[in-house]
MIKOL-711154 format. One record per residue (C-alpha): x, y, z. Coordinates in pm, whole numbers. Layout:
<sites>
     xx     yy     zz
      X      Y      Z
...
</sites>
This chain:
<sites>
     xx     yy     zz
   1323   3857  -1684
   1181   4213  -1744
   1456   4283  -2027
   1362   3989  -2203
    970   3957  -2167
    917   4118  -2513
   1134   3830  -2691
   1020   3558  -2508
    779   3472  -2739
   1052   3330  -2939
   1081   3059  -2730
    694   2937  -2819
    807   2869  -3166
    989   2523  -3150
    710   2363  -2931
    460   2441  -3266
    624   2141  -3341
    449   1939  -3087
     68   2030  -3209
     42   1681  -3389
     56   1544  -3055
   -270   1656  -2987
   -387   1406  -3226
    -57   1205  -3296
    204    979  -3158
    582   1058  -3185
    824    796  -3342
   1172    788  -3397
   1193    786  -3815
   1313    397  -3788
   1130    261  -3544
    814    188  -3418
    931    192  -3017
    823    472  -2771
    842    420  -2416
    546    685  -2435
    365    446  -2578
    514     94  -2365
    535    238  -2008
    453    636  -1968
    103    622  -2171
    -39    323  -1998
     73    482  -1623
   -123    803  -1720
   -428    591  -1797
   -348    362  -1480
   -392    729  -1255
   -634    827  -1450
   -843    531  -1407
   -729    455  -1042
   -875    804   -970
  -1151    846  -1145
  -1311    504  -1123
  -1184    400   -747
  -1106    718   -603
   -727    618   -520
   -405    740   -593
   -283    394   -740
      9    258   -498
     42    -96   -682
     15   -144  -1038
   -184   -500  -1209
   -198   -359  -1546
    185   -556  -1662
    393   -878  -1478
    112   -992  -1288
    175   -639  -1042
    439   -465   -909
    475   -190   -653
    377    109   -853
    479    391   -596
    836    305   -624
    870    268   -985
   1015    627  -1090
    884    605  -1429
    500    586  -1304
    531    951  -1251
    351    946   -933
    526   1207   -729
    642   1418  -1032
    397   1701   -930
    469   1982  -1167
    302   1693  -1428
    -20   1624  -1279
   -192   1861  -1506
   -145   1676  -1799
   -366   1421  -1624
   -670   1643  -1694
   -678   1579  -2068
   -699   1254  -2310
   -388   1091  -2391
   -151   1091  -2481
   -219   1482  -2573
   -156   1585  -2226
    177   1412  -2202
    271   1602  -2483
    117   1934  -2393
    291   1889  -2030
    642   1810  -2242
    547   2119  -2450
    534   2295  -2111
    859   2192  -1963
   1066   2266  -2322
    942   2631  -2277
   1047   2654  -1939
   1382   2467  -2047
   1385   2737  -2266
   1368   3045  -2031
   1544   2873  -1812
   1868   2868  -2056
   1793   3223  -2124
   1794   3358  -1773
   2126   3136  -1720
   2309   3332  -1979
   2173   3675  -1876
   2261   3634  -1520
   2607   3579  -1685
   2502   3943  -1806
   2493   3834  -2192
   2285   4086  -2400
   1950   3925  -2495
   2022   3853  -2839
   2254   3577  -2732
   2066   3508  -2453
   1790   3429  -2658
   1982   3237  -2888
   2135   3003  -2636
   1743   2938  -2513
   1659   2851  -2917
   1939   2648  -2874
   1866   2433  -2569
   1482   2384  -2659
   1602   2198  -2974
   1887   2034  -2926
   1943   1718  -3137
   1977   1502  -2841
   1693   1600  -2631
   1439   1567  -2947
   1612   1225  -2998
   1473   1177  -2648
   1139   1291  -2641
   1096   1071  -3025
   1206    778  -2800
    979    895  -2546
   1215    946  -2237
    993   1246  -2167
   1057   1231  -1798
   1449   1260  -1872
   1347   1549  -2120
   1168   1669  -1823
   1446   1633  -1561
   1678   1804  -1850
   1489   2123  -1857
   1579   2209  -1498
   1911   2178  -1599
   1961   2563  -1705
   1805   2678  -1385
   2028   2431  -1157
   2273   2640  -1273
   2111   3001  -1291
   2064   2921   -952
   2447   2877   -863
   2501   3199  -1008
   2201   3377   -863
   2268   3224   -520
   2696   3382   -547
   2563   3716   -681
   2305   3761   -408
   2552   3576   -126
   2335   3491    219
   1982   3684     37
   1889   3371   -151
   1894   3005     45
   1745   2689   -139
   1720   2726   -547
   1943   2489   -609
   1798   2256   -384
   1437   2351   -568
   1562   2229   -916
   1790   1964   -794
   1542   1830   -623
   1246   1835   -949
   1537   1664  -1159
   1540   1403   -928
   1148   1356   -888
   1107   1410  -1267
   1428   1117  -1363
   1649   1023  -1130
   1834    849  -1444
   1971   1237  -1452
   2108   1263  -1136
   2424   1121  -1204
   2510   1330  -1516
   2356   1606  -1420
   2474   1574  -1084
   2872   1494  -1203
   2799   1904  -1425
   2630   2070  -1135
   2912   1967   -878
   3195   2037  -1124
   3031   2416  -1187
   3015   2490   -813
   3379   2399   -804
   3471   2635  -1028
   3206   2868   -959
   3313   2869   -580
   3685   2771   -580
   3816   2911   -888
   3567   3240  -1016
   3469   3344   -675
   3721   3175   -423
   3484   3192   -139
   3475   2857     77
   3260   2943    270
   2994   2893    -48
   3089   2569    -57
   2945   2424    260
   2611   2608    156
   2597   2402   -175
   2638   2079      5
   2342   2147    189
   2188   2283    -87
   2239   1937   -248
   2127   1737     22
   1833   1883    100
   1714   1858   -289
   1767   1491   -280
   1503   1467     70
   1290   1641   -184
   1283   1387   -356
   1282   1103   -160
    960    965   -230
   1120    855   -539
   1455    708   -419
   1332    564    -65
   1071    322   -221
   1306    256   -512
   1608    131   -302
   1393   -177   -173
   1235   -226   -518
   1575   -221   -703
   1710   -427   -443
   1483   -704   -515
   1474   -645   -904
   1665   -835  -1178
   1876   -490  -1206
   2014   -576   -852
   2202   -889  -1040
   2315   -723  -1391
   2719   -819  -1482
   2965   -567  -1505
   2922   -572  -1870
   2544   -539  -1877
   2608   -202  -1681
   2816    -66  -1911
   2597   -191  -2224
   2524    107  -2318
   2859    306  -2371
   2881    547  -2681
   3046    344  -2971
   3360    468  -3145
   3222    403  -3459
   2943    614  -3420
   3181    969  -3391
   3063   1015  -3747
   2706   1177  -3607
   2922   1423  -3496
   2821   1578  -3876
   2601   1341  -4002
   2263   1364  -3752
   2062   1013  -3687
   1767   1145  -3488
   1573    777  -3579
   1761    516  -3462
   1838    497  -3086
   1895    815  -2909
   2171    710  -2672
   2441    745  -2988
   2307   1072  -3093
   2618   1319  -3045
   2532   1581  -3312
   2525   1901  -3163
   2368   2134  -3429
   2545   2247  -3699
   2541   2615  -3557
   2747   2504  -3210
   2945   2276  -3495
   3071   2616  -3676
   3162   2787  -3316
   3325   2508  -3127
   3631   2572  -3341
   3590   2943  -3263
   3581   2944  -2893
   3861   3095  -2721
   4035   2897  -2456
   4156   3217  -2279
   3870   3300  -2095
   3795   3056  -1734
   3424   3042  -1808
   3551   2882  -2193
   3797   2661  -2001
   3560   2494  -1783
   3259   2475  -2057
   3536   2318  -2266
   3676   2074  -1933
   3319   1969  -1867
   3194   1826  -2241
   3542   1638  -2279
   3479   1509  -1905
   3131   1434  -2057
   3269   1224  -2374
   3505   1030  -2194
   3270    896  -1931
   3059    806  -2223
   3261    597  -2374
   3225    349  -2111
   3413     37  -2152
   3468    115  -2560
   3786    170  -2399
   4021    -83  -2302
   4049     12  -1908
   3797    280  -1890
   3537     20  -1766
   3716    -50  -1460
   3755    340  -1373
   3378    387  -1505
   3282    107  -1166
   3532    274   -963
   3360    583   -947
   3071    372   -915
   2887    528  -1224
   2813    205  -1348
   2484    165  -1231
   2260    349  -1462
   2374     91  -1730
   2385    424  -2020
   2717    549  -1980
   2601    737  -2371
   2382    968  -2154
   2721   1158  -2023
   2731   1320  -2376
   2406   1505  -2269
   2645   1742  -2034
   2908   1756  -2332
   2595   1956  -2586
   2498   2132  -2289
   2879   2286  -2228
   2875   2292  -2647
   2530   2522  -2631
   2691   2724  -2375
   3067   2769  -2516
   2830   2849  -2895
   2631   3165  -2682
   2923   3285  -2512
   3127   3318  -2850
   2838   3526  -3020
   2794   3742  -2737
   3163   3837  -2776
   3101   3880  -3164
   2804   4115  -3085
   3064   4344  -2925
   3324   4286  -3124
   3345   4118  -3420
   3585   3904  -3502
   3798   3802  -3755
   3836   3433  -3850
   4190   3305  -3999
   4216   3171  -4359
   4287   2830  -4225
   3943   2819  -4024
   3773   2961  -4343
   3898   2689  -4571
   3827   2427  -4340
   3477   2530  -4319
   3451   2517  -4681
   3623   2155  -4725
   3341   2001  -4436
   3099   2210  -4638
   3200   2069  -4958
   3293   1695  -4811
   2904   1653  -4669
   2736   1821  -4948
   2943   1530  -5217
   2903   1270  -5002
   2535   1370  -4982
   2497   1370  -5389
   2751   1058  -5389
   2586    858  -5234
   2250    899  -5353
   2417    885  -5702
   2573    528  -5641
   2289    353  -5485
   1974    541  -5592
   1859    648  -5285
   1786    987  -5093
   1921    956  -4733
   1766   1197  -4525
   2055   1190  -4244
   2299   1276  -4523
   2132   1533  -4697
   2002   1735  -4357
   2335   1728  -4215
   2516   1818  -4529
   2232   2138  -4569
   2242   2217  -4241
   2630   2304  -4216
   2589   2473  -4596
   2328   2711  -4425
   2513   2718  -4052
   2889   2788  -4248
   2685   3060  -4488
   2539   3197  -4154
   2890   3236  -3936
   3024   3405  -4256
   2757   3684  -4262
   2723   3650  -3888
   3131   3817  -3922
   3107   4018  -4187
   3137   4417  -4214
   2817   4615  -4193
   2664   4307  -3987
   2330   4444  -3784
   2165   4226  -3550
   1873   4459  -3535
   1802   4466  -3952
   1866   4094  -3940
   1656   3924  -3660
   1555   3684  -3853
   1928   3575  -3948
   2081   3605  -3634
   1776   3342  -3487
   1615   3178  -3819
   1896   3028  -3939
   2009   2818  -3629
   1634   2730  -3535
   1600   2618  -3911
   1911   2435  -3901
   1798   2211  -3619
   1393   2188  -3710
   1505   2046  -4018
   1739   1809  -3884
   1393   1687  -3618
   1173   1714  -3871
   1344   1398  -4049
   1415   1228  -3767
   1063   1189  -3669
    786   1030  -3791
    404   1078  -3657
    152    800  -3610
   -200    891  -3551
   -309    830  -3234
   -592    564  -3266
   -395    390  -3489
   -129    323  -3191
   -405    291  -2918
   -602     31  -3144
   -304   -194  -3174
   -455   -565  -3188
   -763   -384  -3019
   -951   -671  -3176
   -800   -924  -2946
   -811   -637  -2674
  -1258   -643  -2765
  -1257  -1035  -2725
  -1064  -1027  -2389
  -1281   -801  -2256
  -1631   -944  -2409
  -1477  -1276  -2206
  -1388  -1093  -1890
  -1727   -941  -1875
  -1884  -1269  -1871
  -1663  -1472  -1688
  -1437  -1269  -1463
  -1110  -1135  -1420
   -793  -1303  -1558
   -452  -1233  -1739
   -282  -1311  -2031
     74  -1417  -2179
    251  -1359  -2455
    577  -1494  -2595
    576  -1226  -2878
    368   -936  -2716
     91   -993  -2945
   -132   -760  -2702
    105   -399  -2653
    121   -283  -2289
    -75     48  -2414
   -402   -141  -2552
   -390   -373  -2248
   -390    -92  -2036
   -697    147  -2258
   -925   -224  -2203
   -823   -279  -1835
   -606   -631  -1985
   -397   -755  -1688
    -70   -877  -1863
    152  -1172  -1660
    448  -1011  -1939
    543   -646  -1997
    815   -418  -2064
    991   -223  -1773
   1337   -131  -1639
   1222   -302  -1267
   1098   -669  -1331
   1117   -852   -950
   1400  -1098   -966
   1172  -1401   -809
    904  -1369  -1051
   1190  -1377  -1315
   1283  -1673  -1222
    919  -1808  -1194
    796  -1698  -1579
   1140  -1860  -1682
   1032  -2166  -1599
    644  -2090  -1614
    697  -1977  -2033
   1047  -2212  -2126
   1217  -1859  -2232
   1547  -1850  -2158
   1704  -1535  -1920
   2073  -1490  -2053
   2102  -1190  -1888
   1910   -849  -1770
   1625   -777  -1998
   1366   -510  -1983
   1105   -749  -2130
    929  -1061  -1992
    962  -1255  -2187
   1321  -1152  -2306
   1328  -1146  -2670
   1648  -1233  -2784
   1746  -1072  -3143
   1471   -759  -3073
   1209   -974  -3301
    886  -1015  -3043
    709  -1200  -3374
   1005  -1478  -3382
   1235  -1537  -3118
   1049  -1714  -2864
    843  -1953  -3147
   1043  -2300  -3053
    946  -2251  -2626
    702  -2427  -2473
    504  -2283  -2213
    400  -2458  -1925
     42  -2394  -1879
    -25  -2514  -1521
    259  -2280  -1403
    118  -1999  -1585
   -227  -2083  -1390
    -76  -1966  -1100
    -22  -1616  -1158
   -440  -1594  -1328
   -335  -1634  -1682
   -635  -1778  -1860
   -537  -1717  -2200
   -209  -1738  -2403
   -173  -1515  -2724
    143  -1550  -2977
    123  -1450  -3320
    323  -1807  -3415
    192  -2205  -3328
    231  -2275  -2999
    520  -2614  -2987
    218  -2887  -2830
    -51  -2659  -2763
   -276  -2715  -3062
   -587  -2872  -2869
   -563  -2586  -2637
   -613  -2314  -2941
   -995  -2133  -2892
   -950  -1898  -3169
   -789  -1657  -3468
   -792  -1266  -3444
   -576  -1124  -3741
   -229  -1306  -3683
   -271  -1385  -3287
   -365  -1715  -3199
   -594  -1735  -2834
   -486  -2047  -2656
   -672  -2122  -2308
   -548  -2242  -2004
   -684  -2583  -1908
   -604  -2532  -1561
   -654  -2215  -1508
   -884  -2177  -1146
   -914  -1815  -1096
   -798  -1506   -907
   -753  -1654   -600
   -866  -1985   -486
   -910  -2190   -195
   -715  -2506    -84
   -837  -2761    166
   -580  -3086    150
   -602  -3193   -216
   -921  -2981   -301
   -884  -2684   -485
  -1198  -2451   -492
  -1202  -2166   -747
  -1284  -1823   -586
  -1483  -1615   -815
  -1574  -1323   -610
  -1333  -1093   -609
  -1321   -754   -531
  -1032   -490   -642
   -935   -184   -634
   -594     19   -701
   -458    -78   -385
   -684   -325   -249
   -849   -669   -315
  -1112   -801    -98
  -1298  -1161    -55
  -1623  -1157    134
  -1695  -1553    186
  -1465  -1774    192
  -1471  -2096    417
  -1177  -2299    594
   -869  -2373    465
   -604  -2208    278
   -635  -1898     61
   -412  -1811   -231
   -410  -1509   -489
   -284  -1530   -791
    -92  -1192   -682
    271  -1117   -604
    439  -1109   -276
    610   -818   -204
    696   -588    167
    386   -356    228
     66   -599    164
    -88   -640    471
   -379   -924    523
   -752   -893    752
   -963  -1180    793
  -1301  -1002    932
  -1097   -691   1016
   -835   -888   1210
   -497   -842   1074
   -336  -1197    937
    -10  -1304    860
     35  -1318    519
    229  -1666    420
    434  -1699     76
    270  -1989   -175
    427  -2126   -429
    740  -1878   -393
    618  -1554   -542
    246  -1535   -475
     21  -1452   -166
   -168  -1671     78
   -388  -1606    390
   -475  -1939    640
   -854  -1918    692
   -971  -2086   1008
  -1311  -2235   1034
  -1659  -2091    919
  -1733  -1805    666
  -1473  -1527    686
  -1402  -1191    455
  -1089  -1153    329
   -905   -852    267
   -552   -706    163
   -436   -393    170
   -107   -240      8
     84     39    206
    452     29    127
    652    203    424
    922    272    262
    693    445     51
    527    661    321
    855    724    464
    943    878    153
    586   1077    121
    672   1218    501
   1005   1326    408
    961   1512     67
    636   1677    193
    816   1793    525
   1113   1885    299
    880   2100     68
    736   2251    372
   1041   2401    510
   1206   2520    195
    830   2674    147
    864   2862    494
   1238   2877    413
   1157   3099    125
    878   3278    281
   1097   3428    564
   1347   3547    323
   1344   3911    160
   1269   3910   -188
   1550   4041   -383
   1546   4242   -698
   1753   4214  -1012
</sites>
């Protein structure tokens, strides 16, 4: 790091992008979607207000589908440590400022990668300029996967640490099993394709560069004992996934996401604002060296091996029989094939640096052939540009960046190889031109939202909601068009019986199907599924069945459409969302004796707990989920806790005046604490008994 400290700076200069977050909310350019904003936002503010208000670190989660076991969720970001800063400041600035933080190290981390492959620092430099804004990870982050962007940042010292680990053999135990194991806490989404590059490198790192065996064995461990660093993420989520709706998705819904044919065009023509699982643009830098990296160097061979490895398992089943192989493998269960194509810019980035630190040495000379194909694309993008703004009289940002971007990339490579080229008169060349190329290319892919303005969304019905909890108690709501979003439920403390997540528990599924009339063709990440993507519309013709819905606490019933027989039920207007209240709803919790049913007002909750202090004979039911870990005390005395009405939880009260209590503590959860924090342990003494080593 010493030979670079004095350029490092450079690296600080994408992430001045990211200052509107302070203030702001990223989009993608055509859409109004962030899973910042659905599921990452309201989990900060669910710590946050588990902590600061309760004094718990929050195991169980009421703010969305009536609870779930927050601990083993891996988007909650519970046990992602190297983010708990961000927790400090208002959000969602300090989800951006802790994404800001990992793109920097992502950054350095590329740049230490290609100098341990003893690059000089100009193209070590400009391989970290390249990683920190690459098209596909900004597509990402716009989206707001930042915990993949997060897991994707370790990816350049995953593999600075193979090479580190061979050039220092038997000084240097457990690097790679440090940054395999933070990709796993921070997504384990990545583990499989960055997993599938990792493995392939030590191959070839091991078998075919080095041919020592014996390194082998040491990278297996290596790999291993980053996954027990991680296992408070994967223990807990086995059981949860296991009883999920993604435990029962087809063969087809697994593969759902494979990278469409049709969409090789981005290969030129960059769509940062639409989804990010079919961006394959690379840059148009790496797009004018692909064709000028030599295949007769190994390292080029297996850059090159690894990103058409990466395309092909992207393409899923768009391949008649590549399905089949795709389940064989047993890759099919992260349902985004598309996200293979993240190794294939990686190896792109990589094969890009390697060819300019050959150039730096010696220059090289480019045929005629390569020359006038680099003029026709040129020419091609920049008329198709111009055409088709000319035939239908508008400006197409996608066209017109790409179509600049290669003009100035093409212009760049040709002065880049000409005679009397300098790197140190033209700094700004050399770097500026391929950090322009691809902040230009973000820039209009993005749009920014300011930050009230996202938080406040329907905060009107959000104001009412709370004015009536304050005065009568605590309750949910439902909504067959998600007329209140999952981020202002969560800033008013709104307990939503819907919501939007990856995990929804296959029982309860099956309940709300019934319990709202909606349909389930299929796995959805909302409840309830929305079939053509169009919350305000889809679900306008089903009839919920309020009684049902009682059971789970939901007191009120918000859709921004008439509700089909519901019209005597309708309290009030706010905007577009009609309130409709639930004739039967009781409560929380209530008590049953025979036929009787006796609303239970008093109860108290807390992250992980909810307590009733009198409560006579007979049976008690919460409106709350069933699900392995809740334990039950009636007057300290631990209780068998018995299933009611299929999905929710009931405690048999014997005679007189008892207080109730439940507590959650997921074991498969604390077996997964125990192992990661004894795994961090001995890779901390691990490392402390070691000799440092110096470049």
């Amino acid at each position: 790091m010493r030979r670079l400290t004095h350029k490092v700076w450079l690296l600080a200069i994408p992430l001045l992008g990211l200052i509107p977050g302070l203030w702001g909310v990223f989009f993608p350019a055509q859409s109004s979607y962030s899973d910042l904003v659905i599921s990452h936002l309201p989990n900060a503010l669910w710590i946050q207000t588990s902590l600061s208000t309760m004094g718990e670190i929050p195991l169980w989660s009421r703010l969305i589908l009536s609870g779930y076991p927050f601990s083993a969720n891996p988007l909650s970001g519970l046990f992602y440590f190297p983010s708990w800063w961000g927790l400090l400041f208002p959000q969602p600035a300090g989800l951006y400022l802790v994404t800001a933080f990992h793109l920097f190290l992502g950054g350095v981390g590329m740049v230490k990668f290609l100098e341990e492959k003893h690059l000089p620092y100009p193209a070590a430099i400009f391989g970290g300029l390249l990683f920190q804004t690459m098209p596909r990870l900004w597509a990402h982050f716009l989206a707001g996967h930042i915990t993949l962007v997060f897991a994707l940042c370790w990816m350049p010292w995953l593999f600075w640490a193979v090479d580190r680990s061979i050039r220092v053999r038997g000084r240097i135990i457990g690097l790679s099993a440090l940054f395999w194991g933070l990709i796993a806490l921070a997504d384990l989404r990545m583990v499989l394709p960055v997993g599938l590059a990792w493995g392939g490198y030590v191959l070839f790192r091991v078998l075919i560069a080095e041919k020592c065996w014996k390194d082998l064995f040491r990278f297996i461990l290596e790999g291993t004992g980053g996954l027990l660093l991680a296992a408070s993420v994967w223990l807990p989520l086995s059981e949860y996934t296991r009883l999920s709706t993604r435990a029962l998705m087809s063969t087809s819904e697994n593969l759902v996401f494979s990278f469409p044919l049709d969409h090789l065009w981005g290969l030129f023509i960059p769509d940062l604002g639409g989804s990010p699982e079919w961006v394959i643009y690379p840059g148009a830098v790496v797009l004018v060296l692909l064709p000028l990296a030599s295949w007769k160097r190994k390292e080029n061979v297996f850059w090159w091996i690894l990103s058409i490895t990466g395309i092909v398992f992207a393409l899923g089943d768009t391949v008649p029989g590549l399905g089949e192989l795709y389940h064989w493998l047993g890759l099919g269960v992260l349902r985004v094939p598309a996200r293979m194509l993240l190794i294939t810019q990686f190896s792109w980035i990589l094969l890009g640096s390697l060819t300019v630190s050959q150039w730096l040495e010696v220059p090289p000379r480019i045929a005629p052939s390569m020359k006038l194909a680099g003029v026709a694309v040129t020419t091609f993008l920049l008329l198709l540009a111009f055409g088709t703004g000319v035939m239908t009289g508008e400006w197409i940002p996608r066209l017109w960046t790409g179509s600049v971007s290669f003009f100035l990339a093409y212009v760049w490579l040709r002065i880049l190889v000409a005679k009397g080229f300098s790197f140190k008169n033209s700094m700004s060349i050399f770097w500026g031109v391929p950090l322009l190329c691809n902040l230009l290319v973000i820039a209009f892919g993005a749009k920014i939202l300011p930050a009230g303005e996202v938080l406040a969304q329907n905060a009107e019905v959000a104001r009412w909601l709370t004015a009536q909890k304050r005065e009568m108690g605590n309750f949910r709501t439902y909504s067959p068009s998600y007329s209140l979003p999952q981020q202002t439920a969560a800033l008013y403390g709104i307990e939503l019986a819907d919501g939007v997540d990856p995990l929804i528990l296959a029982s309860y599924q099956q309940f709300m199907e019934k319990a709202t009339g909606v349909p389930s063709r299929g796995y959805s990440v909302t409840l309830p599924p929305f079939e053509t993507g169009e919350p305000a519309l889809d679900n306008r013709f089903y009839k919920p069945d309020f009684q049902q819905l009682a059971l789970v606490g939901v007191k009120y019933v918000l859709a921004d459409f008439d509700l089909v027989g519901a019209e005597t039920n309708l309290v009030t207007t706010i905007g577009s969302t009609r309130v409709y209240q639930n004739p039967f709803f009781v409560g929380m919790a209530w008590l049953e004796q025979g036929q009787e049913t006796i609303p239970v007002s008093e109860v108290v909750y807390t992250a992980n707990t909810l307590e009733v202090r009198r409560v006579g004979q007979g049976r008690l039911v919460f409106a709350e989920l069933d699900y392995p870990g809740w334990r039950a005390f009636v007057d300290g005395k631990p209780v068998e806790i018995t299933p009611a009405y299929g999905i929710l939880r009931s405690v048999l009260i014997p005679a007189g005046t008892h207080q109730v209590r439940m507590e959650y503590h997921p074991q498969k959860g604390y077996w997964g604490i125990l192992v990661s924090v004894l795994s961090w342990g001995g890779l901390a003494v691990l490392w402390f008994k070691q000799k440092r080593v110096d470049d």
